[in-house]
C-alpha positions as a Markdown table, in Angstrom:
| # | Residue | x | y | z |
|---|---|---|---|---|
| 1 | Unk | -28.4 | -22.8 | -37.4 |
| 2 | Unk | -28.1 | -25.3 | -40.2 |
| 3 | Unk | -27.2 | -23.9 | -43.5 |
| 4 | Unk | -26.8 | -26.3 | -46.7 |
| 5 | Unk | -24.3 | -25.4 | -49.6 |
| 6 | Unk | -27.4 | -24.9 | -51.9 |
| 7 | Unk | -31.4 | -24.9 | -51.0 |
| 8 | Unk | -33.2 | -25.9 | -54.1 |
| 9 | Unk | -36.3 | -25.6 | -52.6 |
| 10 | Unk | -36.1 | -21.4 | -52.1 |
| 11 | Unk | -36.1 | -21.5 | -55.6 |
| 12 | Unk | -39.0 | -23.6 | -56.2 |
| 13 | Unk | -40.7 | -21.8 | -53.8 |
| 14 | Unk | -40.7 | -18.4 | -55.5 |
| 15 | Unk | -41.8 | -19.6 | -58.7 |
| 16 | Unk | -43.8 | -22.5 | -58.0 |
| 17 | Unk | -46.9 | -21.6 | -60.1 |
| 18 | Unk | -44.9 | -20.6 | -63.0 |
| 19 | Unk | -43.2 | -24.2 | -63.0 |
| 20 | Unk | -46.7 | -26.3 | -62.3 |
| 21 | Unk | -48.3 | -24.1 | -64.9 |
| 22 | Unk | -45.6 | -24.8 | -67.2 |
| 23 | Unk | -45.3 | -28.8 | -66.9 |
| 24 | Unk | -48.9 | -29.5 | -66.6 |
| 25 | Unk | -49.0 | -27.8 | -70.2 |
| 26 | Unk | -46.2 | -30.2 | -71.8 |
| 27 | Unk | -48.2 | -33.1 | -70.4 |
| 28 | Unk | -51.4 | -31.9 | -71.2 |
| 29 | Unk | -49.9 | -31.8 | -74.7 |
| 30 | Unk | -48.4 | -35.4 | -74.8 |
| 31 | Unk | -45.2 | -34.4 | -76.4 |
| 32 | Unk | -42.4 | -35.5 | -74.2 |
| 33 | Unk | -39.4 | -35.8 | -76.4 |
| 34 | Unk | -38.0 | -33.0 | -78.6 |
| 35 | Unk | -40.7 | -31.2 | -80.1 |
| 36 | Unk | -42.1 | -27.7 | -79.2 |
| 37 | Unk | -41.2 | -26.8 | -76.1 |
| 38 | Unk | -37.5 | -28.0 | -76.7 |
| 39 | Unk | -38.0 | -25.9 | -79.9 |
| 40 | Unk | -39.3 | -22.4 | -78.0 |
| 41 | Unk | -36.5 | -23.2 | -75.5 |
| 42 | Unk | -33.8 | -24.0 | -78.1 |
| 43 | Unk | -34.8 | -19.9 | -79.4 |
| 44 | Unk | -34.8 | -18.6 | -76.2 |
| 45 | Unk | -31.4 | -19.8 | -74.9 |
| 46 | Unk | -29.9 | -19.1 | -78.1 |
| 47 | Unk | -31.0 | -15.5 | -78.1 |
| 48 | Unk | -29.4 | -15.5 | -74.4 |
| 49 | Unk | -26.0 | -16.8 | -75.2 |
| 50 | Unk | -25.9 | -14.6 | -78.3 |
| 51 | Unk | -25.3 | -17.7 | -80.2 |
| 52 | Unk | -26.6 | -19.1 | -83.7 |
| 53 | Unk | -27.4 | -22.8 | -83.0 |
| 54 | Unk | -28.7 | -24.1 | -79.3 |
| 55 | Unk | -29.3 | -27.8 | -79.3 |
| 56 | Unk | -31.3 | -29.1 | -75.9 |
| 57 | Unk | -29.7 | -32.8 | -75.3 |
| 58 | Unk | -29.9 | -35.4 | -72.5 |
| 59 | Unk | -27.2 | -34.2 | -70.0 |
| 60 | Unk | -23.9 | -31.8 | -69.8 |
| 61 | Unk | -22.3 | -35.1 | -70.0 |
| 62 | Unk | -24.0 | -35.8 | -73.3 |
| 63 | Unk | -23.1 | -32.4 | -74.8 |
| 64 | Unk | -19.8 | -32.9 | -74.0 |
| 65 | Unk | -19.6 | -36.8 | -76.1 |
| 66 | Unk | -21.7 | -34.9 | -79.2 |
| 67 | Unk | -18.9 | -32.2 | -79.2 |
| 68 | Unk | -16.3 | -34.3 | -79.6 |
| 69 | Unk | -17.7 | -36.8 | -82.0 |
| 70 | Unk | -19.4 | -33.6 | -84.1 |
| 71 | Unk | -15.6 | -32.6 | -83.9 |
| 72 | Unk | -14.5 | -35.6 | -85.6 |
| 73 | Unk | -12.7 | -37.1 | -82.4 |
| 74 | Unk | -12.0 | -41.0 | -82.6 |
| 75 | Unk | -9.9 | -43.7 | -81.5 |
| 76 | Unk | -6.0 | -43.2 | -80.9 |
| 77 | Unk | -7.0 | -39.1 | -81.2 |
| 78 | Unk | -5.6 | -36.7 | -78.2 |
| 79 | Unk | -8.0 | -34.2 | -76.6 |
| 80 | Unk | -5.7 | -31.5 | -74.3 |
| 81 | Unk | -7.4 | -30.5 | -71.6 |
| 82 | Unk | -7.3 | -30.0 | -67.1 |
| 83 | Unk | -7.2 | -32.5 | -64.8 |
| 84 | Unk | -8.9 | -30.5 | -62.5 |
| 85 | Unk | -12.9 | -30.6 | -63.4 |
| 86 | Unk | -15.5 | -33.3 | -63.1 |
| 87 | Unk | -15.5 | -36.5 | -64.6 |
| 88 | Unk | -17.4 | -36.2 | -67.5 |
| 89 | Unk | -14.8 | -34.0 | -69.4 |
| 90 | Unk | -12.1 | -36.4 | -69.7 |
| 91 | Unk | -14.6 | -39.7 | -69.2 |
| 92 | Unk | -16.2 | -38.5 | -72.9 |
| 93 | Unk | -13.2 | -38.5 | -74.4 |
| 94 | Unk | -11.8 | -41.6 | -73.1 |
| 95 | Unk | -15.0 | -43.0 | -74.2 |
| 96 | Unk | -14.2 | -42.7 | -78.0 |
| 97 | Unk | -11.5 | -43.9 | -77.5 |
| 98 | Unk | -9.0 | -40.4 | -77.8 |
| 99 | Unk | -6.6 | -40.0 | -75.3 |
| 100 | Unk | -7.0 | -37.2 | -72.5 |
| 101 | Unk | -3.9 | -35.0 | -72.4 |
| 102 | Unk | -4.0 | -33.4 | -69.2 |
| 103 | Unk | -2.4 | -29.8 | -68.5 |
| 104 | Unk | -2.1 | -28.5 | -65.2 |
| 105 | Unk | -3.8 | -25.4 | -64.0 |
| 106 | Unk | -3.4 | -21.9 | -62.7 |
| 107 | Unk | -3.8 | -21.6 | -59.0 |
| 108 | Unk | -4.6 | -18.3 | -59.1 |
| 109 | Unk | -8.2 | -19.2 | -61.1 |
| 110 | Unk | -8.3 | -22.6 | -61.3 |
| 111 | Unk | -8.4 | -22.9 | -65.3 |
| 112 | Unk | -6.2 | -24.5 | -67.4 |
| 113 | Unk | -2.6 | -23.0 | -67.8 |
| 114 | Unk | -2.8 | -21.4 | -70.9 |
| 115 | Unk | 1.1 | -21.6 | -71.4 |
| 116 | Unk | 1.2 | -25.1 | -70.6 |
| 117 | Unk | -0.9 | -25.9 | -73.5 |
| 118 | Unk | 1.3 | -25.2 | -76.7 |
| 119 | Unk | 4.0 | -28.3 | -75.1 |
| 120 | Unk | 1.3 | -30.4 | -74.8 |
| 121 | Unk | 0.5 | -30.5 | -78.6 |
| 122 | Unk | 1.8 | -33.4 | -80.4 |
| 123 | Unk | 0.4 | -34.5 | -83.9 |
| 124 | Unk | -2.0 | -36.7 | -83.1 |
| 125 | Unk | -3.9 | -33.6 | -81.2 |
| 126 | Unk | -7.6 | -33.3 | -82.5 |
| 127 | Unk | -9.0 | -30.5 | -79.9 |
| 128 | Unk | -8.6 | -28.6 | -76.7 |
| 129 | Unk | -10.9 | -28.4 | -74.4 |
| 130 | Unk | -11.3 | -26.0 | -71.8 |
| 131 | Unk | -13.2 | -25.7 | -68.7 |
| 132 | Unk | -15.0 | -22.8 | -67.2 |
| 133 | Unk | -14.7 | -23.8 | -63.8 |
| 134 | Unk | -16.9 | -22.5 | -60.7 |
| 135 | Unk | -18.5 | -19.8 | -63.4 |
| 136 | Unk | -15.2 | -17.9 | -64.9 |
| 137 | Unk | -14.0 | -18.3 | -68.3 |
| 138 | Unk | -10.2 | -19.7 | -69.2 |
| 139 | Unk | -8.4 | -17.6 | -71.8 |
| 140 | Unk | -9.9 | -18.4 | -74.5 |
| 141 | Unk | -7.7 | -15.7 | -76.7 |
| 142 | Unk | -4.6 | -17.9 | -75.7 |
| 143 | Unk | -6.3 | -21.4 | -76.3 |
| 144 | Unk | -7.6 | -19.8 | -79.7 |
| 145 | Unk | -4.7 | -18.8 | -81.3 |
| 146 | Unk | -2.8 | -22.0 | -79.9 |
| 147 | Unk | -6.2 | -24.0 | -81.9 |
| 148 | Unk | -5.4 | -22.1 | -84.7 |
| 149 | Unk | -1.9 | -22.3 | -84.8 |
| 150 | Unk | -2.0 | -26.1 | -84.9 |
| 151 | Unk | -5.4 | -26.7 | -86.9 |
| 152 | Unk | -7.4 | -27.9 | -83.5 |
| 153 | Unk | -11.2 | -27.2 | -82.7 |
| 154 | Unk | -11.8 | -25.6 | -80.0 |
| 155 | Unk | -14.3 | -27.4 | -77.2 |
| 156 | Unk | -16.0 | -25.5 | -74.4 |
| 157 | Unk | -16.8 | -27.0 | -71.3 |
| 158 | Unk | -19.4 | -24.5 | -70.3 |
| 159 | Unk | -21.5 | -26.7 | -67.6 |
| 160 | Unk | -20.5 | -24.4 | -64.5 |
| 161 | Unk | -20.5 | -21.2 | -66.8 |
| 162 | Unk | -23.7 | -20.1 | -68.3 |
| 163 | Unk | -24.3 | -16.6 | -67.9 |
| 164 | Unk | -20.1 | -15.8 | -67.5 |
| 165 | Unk | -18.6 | -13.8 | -70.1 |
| 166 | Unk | -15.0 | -13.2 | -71.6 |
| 167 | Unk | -14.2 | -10.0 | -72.8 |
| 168 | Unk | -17.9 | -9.5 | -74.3 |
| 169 | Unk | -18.5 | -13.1 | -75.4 |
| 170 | Unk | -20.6 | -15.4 | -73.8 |
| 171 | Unk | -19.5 | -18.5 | -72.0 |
| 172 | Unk | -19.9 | -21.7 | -74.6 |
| 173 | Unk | -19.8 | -19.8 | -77.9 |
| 174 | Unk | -16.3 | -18.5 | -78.1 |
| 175 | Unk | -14.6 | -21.9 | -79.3 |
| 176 | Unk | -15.9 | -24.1 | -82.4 |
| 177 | Unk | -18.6 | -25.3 | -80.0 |
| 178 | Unk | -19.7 | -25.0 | -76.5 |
| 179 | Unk | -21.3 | -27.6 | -74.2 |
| 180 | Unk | -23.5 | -26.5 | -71.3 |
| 181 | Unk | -25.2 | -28.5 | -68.3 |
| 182 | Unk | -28.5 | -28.0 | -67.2 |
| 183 | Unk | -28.5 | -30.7 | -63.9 |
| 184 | Unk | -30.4 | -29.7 | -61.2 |
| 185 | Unk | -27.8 | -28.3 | -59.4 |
| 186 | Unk | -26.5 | -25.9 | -61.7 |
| 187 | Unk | -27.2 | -22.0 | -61.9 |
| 188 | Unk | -29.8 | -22.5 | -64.6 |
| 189 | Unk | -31.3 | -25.9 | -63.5 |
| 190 | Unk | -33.9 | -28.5 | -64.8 |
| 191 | Unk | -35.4 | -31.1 | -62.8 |
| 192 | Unk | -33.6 | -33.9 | -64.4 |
| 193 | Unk | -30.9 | -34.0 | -66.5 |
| 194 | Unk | -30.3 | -31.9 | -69.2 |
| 195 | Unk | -27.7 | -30.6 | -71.3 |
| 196 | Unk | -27.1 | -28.0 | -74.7 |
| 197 | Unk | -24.5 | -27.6 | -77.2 |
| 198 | Unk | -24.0 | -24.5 | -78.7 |
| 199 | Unk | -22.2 | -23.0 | -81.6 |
| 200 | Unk | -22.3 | -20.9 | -84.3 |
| 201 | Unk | -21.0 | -23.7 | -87.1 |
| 202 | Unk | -24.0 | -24.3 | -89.4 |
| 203 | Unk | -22.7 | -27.6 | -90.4 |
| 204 | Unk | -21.5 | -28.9 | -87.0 |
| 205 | Unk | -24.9 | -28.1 | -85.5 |
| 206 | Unk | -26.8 | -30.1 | -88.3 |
| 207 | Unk | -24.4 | -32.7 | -87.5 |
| 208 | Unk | -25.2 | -32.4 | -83.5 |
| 209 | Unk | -29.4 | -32.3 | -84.2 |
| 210 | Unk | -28.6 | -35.4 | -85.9 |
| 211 | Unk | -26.0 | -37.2 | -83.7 |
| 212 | Unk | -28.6 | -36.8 | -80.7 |
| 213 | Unk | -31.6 | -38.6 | -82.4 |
| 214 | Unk | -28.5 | -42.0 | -82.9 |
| 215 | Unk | -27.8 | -40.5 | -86.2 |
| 216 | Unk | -30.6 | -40.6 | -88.0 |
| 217 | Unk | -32.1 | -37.8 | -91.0 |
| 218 | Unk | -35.2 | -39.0 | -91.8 |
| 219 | Unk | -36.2 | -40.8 | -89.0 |
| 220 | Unk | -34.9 | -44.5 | -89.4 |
| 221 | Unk | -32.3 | -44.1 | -92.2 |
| 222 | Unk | -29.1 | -43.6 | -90.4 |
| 223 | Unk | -26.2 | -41.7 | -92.1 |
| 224 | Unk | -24.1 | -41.9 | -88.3 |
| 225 | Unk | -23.4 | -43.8 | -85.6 |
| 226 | Unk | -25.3 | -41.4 | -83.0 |
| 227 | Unk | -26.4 | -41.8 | -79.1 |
| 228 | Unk | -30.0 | -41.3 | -77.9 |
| 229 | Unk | -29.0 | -37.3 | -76.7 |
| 230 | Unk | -32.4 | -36.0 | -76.7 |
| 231 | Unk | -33.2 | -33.0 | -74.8 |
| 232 | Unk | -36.8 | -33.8 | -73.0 |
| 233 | Unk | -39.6 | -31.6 | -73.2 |
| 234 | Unk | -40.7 | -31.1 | -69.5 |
| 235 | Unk | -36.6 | -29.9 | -68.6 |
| 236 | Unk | -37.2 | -27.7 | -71.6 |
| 237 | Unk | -40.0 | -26.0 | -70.2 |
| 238 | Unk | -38.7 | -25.7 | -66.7 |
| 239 | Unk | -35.7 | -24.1 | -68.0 |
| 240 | Unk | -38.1 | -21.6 | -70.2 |
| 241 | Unk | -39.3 | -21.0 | -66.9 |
| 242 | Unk | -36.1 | -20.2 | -64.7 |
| 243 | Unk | -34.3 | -18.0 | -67.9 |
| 244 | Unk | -36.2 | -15.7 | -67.4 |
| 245 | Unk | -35.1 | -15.1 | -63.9 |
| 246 | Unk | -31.2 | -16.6 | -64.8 |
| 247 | Unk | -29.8 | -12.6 | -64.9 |
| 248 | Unk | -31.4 | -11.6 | -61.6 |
| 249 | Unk | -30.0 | -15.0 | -59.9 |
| 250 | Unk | -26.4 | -14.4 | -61.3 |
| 251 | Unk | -26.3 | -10.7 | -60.0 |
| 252 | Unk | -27.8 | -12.1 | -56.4 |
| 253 | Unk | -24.7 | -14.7 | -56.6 |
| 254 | Unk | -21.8 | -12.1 | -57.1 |
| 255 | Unk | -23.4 | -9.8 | -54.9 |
| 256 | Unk | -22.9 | -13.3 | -51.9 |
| 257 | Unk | -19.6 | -13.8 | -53.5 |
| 258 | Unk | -18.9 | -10.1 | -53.0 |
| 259 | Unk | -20.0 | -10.4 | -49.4 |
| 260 | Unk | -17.8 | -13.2 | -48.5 |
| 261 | Unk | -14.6 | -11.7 | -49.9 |
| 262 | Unk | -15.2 | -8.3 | -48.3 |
| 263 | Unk | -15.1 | -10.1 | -45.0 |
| 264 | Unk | -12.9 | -13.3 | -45.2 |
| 265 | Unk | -10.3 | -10.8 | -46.0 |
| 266 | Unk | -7.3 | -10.8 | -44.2 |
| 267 | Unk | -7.8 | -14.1 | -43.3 |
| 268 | Unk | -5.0 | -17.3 | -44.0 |
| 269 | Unk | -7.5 | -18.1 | -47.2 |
| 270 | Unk | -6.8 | -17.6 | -50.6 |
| 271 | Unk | -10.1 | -16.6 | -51.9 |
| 272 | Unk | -11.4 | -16.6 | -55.4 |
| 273 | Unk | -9.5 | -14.5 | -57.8 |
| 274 | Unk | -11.3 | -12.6 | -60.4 |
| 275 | Unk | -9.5 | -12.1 | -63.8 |
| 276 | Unk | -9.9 | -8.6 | -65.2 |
| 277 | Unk | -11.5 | -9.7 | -68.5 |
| 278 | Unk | -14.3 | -11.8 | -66.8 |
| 279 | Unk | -17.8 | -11.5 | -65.5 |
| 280 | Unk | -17.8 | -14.6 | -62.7 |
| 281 | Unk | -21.3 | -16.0 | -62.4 |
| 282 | Unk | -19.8 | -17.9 | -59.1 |
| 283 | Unk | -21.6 | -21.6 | -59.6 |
| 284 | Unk | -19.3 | -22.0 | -56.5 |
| 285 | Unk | -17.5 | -19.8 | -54.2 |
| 286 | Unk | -14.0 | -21.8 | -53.8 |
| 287 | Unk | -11.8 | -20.7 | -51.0 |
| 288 | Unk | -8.5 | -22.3 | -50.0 |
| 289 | Unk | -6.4 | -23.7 | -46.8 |
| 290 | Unk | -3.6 | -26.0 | -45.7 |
| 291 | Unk | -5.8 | -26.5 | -43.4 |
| 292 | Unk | -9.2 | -27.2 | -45.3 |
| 293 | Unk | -10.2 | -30.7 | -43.8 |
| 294 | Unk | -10.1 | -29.4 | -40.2 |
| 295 | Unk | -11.8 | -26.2 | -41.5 |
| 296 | Unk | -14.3 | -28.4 | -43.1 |
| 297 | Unk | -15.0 | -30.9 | -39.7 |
| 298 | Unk | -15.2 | -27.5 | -37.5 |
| 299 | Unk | -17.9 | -26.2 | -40.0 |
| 300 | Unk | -20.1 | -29.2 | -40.0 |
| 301 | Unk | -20.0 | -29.3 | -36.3 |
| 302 | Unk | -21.6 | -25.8 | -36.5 |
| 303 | Unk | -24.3 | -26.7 | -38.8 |
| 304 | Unk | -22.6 | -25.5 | -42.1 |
| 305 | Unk | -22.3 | -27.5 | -45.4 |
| 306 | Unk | -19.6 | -27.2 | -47.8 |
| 307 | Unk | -18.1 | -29.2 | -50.8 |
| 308 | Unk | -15.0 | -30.3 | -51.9 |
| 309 | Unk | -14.4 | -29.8 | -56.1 |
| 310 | Unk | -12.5 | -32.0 | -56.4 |
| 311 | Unk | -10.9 | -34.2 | -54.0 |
| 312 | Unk | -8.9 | -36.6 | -57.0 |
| 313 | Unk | -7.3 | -34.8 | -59.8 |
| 314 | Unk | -8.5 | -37.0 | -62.9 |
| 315 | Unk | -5.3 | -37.9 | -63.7 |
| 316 | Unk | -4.8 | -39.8 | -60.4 |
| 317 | Unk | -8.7 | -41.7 | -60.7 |
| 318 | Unk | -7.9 | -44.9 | -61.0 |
| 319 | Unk | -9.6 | -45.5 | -64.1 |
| 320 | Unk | -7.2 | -43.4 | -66.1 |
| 321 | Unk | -4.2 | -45.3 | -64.4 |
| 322 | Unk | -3.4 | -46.5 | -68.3 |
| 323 | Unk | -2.2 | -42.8 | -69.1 |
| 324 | Unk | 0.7 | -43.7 | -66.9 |
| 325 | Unk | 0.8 | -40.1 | -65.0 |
| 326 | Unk | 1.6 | -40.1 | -61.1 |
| 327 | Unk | 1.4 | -38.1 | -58.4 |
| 328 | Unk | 3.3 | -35.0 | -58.5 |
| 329 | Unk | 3.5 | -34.8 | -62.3 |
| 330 | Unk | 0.5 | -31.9 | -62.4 |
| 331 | Unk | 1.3 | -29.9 | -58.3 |
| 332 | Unk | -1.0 | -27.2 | -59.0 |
| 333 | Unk | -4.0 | -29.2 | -59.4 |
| 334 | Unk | -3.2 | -31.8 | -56.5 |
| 335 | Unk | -2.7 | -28.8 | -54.2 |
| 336 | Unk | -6.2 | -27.4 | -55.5 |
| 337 | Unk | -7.8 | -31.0 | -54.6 |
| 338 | Unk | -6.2 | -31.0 | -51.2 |
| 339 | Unk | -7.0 | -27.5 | -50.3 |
| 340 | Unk | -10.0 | -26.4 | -51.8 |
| 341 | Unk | -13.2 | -25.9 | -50.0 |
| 342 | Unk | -16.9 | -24.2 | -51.5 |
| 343 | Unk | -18.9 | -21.9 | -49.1 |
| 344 | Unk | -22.6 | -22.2 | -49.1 |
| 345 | Unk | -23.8 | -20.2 | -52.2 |
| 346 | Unk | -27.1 | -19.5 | -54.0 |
| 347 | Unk | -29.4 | -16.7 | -54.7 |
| 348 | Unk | -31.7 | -16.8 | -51.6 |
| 349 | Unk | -29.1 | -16.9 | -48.9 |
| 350 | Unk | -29.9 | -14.9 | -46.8 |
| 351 | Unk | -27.1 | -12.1 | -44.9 |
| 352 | Unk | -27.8 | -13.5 | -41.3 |
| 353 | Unk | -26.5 | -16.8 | -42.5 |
| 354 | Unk | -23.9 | -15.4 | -44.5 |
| 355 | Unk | -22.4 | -13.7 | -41.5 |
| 356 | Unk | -23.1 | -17.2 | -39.7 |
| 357 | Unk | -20.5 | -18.8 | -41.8 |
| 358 | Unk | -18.3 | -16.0 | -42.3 |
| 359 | Unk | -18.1 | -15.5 | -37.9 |
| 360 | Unk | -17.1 | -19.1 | -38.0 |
| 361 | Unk | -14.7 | -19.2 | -40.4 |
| 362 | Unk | -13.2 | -16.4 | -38.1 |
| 363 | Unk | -13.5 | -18.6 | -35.3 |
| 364 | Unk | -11.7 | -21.4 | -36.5 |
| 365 | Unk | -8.5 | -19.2 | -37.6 |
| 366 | Unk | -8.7 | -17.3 | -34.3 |
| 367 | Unk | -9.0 | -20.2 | -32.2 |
| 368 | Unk | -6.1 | -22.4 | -33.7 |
């Protein structure tokens, strides 16, 4: 049996007309950029989130840069935030020129230590940013009332997370603003890139609609120094499309998640830890060995796929050599990178293959 980590194509497959139908309509219409469909989009994600302002942009990574300059990050600034996530976080604010400030995380969920941040302050601190990683929510009370203690906006990485709630809140709309991903890949997914920022700041999200058009209000008179961020109108109405199915997908993914923990228990795993304040929408199910390469060659030899997030802690990427960190200086998220592993997980997998990974995993701790 051959079982991929995700099988895009299921999905497709089930709502096929409903996609064709709805991208033969944008270009039957000729507007590709912005416009309309971003618009009805734009309504319908914001009513979602529960949130005042959705802006549709070019990528997660994108949302992520517009944050931060909407935030008034620049050169020499510091941005606190973990060293466990992907690239994007910490490459957009090394990209204005502020200084990542990376705090280690808690094993137990992955997300940044909360009571690591408040050391980590110094005064040339701008923002924290958080990450929702594999679909669960950091503490945003602690992070908050560290932000506000010390005058810092507050910067959601929600790219795993949409569709995850804290304590009643929705995922991206807890801190001064939140920045989703919309790449394929991802729970709700285009086909393309894609990204949104949302908040409920009237005058930062004026500020984002205009950062994402290279800082022009009108058209051609240019009060910013912006980025072409523009959200296009095909993704838009894909995503129309797949929201509407978004809850139903979530509850089929903690329903898998369920599955696998009821019976991977008792195993030497450490499996994914959910915090009594959260709803998990489980963009990955993350388990974790000593022994997770080996696990990892024994699976692929039986036909399963699984992923490593992330193999090289950010602050030991070469490209961030500058900030003069080394190994050993953040242990919890090296361990994470050496010992994490994600099971296959999406929607449509189906219990027989389920049980085909699950009798394997077995195999390998029985056998060794």
């Amino acid at each position: 049996m051959k079982i991929t980590s995700l099988d895009l194509r299921r999905q497709y497959e089930s709502i096929r007309d409903e996609i064709n139908k709805a991208v033969l309509e944008v270009i039957d219409s000729q507007s590709f950029v912005l416009g309309p469909f971003v618009e009805s989009f734009e309504r319908s994600i914001s009513k979602y989130c529960c949130v005042r302002h959705a802006i549709g942009v070019s990528s997660g990574t994108d949302a992520i840069l517009l944050a931060l300059m909407a935030c008034g990050v620049k050169n020499g600034d510091e941005v606190i935030t973990t060293p466990f996530t992907f690239f994007a976080t910490a490459g957009s604010i090394a990209r204005l020129g502020a200084v990542p400030v990376f705090v280690d995380i808690d094993p137990s969920a992955y997300n940044i230590d909360v009571s690591k941040i408040a050391s980590a302050v110094s005064n040339k601190t701008k923002a924290i940013l958080p990450v929702h990683l594999y679909g669960q929510c950091a503490d945003m009370d602690a992070i908050l009332e560290i932000a506000r203690a010390n005058g810092l906006m507050v910067i959601e990485d929600a790219a795993q997370a949409i569709g995850a709630v804290y304590k009643g809140k929705n995922a991206g709309t807890i801190g001064n603003v939140g920045c989703l991903s919309f790449y394929p890949t991802k729970n709700l997914g285009g086909y393309g890139d894609g990204g949104l920022v949302t908040t409920n700041d009237d005058e930062l999200a004026r500020l984002i609609k205009i950062l994402r058009v290279h800082g022009s209000e009108p058209k051609y008179y240019h009060s910013h120094i912006g980025i072409n961020g523009r959200l296009d109108a095909i993704q838009a109405a894909v995503l129309s499309v797949k929201l509407e199915y978004l809850n139903d997908w979530s509850e089929s993914r903690r329903c898998v998640a369920s599955y696998y923990s009821e019976h991977l228990m008792g195993l030497p795993i450490r499996l994914p830890k959910v915090e009594s304040y959260n709803t998990h929408i489980f963009h990955q199910y993350v388990i974790a060995t000593s022994r997770r390469d080996e696990l990892i060659q024994y699976l692929r030899q039986q036909g399963i796929e699984t992923a490593v997030y992330y193999p090289v802690p950010l602050h030991l990427q070469k490209c961030f050599e500058y900030l003069g960190y080394k190994e050993g200086d953040l242990p919890e998220s090296e361990k994470a990178s050496r010992e994490t592993l994600a099971l296959p997980i999406f929607p449509e997998i189906t219990l027989k293959e389920q049980d085909y990974v699950i009798n394997h995993i077995k195999n390998f701790f029985a056998g060794r």
